[in-house]
N, CA, C and O of each residue as an XYZ file, in Angstrom:
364
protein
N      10.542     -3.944    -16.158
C      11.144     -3.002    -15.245
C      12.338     -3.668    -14.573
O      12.464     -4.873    -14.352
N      13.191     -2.692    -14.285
C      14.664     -3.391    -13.240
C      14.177     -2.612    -12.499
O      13.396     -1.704    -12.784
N      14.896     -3.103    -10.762
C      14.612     -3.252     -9.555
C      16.389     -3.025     -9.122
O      16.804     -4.070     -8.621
N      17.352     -2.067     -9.192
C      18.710     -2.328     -8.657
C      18.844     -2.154     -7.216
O      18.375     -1.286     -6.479
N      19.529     -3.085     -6.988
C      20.297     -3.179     -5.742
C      21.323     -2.298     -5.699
O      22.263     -2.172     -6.484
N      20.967     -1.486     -4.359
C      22.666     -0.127     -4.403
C      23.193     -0.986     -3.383
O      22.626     -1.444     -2.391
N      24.531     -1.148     -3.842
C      25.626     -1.377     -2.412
C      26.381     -0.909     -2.386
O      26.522     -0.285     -3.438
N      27.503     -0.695     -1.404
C      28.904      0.191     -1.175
C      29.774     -1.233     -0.364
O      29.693     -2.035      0.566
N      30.603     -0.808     -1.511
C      31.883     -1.958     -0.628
C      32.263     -1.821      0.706
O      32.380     -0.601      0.821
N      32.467     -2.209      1.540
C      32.367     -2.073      2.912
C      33.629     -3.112      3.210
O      33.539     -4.296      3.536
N      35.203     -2.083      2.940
C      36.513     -3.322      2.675
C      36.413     -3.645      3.645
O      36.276     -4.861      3.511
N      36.350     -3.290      5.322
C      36.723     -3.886      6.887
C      35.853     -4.548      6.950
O      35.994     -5.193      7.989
N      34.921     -4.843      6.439
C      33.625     -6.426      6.722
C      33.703     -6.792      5.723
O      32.572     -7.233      5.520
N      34.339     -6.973      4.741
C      34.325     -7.815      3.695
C      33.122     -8.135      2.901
O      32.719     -9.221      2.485
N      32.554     -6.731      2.764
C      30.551     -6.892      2.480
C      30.234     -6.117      1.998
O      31.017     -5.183      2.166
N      29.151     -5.782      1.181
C      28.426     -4.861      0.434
C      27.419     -4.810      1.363
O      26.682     -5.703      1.782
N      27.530     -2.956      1.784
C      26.192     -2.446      2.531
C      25.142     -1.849      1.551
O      25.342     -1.341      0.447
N      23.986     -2.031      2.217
C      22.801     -1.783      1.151
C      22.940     -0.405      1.510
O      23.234     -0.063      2.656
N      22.667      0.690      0.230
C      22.687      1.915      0.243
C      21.091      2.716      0.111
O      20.814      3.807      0.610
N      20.145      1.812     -0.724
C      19.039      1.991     -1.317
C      19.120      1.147     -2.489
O      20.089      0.458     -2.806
N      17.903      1.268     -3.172
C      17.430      0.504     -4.719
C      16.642      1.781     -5.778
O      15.828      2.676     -5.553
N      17.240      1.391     -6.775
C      16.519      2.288     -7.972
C      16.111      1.511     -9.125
O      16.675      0.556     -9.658
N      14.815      2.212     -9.467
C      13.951      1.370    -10.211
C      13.825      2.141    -11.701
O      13.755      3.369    -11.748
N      13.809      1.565    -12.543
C      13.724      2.216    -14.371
C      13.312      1.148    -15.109
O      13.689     -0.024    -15.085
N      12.399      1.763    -15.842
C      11.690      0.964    -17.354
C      12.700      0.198    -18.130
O      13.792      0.162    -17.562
N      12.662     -0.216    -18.888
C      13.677     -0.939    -19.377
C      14.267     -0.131    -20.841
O      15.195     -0.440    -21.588
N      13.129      1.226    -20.888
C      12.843      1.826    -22.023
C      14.249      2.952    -21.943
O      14.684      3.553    -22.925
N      14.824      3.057    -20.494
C      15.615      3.834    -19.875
C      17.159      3.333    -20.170
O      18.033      4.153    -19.889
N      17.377      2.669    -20.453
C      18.705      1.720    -20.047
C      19.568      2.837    -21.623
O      20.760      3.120    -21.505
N      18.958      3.211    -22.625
C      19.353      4.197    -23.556
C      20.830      3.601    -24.481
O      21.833      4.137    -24.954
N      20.275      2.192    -24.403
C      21.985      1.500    -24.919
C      22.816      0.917    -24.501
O      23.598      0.294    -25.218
N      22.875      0.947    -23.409
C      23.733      0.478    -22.231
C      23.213     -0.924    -21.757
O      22.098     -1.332    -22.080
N      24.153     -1.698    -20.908
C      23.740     -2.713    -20.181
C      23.067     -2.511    -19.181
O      22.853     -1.314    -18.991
N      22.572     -3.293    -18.338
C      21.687     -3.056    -17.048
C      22.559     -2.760    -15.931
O      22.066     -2.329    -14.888
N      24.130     -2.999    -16.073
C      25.048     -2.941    -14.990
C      25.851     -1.459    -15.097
O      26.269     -0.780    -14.160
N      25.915     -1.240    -16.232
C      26.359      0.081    -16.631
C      25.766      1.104    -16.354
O      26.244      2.128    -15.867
N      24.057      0.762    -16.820
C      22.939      2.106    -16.490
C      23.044      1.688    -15.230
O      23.917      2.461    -14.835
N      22.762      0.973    -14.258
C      22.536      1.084    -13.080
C      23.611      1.576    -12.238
O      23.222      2.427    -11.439
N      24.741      1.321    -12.183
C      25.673      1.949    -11.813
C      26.109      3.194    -12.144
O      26.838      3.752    -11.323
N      25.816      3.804    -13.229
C      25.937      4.952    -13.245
C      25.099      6.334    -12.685
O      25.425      7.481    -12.381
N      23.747      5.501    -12.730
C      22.945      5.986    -11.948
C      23.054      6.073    -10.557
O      22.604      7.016     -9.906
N      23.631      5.130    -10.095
C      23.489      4.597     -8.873
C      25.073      5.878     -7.833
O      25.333      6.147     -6.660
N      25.522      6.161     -8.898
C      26.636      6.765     -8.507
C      26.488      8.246     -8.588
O      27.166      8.938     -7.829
N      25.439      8.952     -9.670
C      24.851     10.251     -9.496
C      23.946     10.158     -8.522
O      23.965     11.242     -7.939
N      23.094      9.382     -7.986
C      22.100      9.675     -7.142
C      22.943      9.015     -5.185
O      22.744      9.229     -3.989
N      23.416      8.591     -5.634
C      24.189      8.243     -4.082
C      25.483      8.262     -3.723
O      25.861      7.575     -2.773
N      26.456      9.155     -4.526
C      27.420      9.375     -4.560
C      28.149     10.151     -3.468
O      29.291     10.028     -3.026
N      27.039     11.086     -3.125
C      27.474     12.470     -2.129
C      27.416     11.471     -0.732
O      27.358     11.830      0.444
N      27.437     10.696     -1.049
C      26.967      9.905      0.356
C      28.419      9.215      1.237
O      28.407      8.707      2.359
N      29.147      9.327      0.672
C      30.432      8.185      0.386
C      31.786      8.861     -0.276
O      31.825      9.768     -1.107
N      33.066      8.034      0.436
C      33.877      9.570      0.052
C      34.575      9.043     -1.437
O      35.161      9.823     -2.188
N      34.338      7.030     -1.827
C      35.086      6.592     -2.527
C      33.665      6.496     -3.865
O      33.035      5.463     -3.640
N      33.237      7.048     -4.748
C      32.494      6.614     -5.554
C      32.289      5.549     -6.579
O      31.232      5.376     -7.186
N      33.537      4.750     -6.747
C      33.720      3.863     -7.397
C      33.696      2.098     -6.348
O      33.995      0.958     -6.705
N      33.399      2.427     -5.552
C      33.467      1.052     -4.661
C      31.381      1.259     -4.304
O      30.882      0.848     -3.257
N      30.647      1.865     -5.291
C      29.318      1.669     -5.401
C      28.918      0.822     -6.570
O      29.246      1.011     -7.742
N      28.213     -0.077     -6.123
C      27.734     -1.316     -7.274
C      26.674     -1.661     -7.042
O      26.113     -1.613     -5.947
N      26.119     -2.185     -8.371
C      24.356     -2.532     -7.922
C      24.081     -4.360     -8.376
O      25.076     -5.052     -8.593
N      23.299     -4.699     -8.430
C      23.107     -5.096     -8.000
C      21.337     -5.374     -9.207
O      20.318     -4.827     -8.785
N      21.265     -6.007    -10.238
C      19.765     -5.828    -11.261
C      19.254     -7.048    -10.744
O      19.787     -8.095    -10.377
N      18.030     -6.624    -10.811
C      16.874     -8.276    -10.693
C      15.973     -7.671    -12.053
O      15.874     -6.520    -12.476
N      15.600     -8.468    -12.351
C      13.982     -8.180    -13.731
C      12.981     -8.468    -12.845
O      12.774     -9.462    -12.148
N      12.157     -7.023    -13.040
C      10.935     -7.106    -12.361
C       9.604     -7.421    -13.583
O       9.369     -6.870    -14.659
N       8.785     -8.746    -12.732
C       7.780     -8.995    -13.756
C       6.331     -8.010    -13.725
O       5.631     -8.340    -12.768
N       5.840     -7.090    -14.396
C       5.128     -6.049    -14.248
C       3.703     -7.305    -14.537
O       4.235     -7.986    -15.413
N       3.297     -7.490    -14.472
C       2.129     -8.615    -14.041
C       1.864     -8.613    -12.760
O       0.713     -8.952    -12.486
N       2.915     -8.200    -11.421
C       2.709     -8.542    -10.057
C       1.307     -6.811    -10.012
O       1.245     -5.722    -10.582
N       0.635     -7.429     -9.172
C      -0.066     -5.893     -9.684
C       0.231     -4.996     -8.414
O      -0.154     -3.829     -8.350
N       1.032     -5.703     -7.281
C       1.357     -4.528     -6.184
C       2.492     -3.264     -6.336
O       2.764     -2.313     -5.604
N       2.843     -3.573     -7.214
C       4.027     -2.504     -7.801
C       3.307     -1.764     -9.017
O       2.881     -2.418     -9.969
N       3.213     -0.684     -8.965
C       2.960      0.131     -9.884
C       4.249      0.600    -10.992
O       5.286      1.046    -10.501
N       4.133      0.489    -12.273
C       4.880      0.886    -13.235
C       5.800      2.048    -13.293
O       5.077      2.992    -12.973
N       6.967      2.500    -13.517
C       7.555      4.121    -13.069
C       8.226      4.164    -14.098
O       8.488      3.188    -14.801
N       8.592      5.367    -14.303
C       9.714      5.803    -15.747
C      11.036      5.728    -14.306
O      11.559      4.617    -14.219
N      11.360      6.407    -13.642
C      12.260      6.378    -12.463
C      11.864      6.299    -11.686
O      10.640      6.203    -11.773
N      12.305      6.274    -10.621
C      12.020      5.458     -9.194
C      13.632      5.841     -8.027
O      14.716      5.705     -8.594
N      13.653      6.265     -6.576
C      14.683      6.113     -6.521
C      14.027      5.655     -4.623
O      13.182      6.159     -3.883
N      14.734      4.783     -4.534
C      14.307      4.323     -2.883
C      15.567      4.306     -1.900
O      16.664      3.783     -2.096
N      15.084      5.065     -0.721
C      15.845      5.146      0.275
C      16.179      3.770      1.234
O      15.428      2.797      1.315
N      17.184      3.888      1.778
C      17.457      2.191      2.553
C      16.883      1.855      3.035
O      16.966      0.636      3.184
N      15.821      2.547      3.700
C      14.796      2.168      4.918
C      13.812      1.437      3.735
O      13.746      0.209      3.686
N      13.069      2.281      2.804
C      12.005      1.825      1.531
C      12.383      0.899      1.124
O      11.700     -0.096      1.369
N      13.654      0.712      0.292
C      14.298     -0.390     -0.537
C      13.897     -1.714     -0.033
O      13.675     -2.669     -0.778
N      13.778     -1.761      1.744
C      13.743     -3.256      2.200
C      12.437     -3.754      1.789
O      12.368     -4.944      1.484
N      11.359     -3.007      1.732
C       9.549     -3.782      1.314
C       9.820     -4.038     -0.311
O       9.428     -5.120     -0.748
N      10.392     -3.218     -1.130
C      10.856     -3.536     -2.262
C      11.698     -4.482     -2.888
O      11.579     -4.942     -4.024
N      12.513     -4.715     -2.087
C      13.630     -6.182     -2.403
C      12.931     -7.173     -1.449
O      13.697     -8.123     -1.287
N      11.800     -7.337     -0.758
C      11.475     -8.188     -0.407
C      10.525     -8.894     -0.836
O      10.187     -9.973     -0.349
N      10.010     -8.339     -1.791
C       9.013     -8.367     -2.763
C       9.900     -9.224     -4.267
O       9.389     -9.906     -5.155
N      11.003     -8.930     -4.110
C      12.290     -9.452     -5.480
C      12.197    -11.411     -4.896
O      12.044    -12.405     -5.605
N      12.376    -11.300     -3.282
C      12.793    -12.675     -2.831
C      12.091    -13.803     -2.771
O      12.620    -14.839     -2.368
């Protein structure tokens, strides 16, 4: 499973703000790289959010499905508040 990191360029702080994280099988990626599917995804599902859509980037970790507190998903999509027990679980 991937685990993406959503961020939005944030040019006046010089920083990527966390937007949320989205999660997909690896069965999902349909050809593509992990930076490609994730970003493209990452830009239909959090796009309306933001007025520049192309300054959204993610951000992949490989999730090891052995951890048994995470349950398996075909999709997955986590809000900023959720995302943090989830990427903290990545660290």
């Amino acid at each position: 499973m991937i685990v993406y990191k959503v961020l939005y360029k944030n040019y006046e702080l010089k920083q990527g703000q966390l937007m949320g994280a989205l999660a997909e099988r690896r069965k999902d990626l349909r050809g593509k790289n992990r930076v490609e599917s994730g970003t493209k995804w990452a830009k239909l599902v959090f796009g309306q959010m933001v007025k520049d859509k192309q300054a959204i980037f993610v951000i992949p970790y490989e999730l090891d499905l052995k951890d048994n507190t995470i349950t398996p998903v075909e999709k997955t999509v986590f809000g900023k508040v959720e995302s943090f027990g989830v990427l903290r679980r990545l660290n």
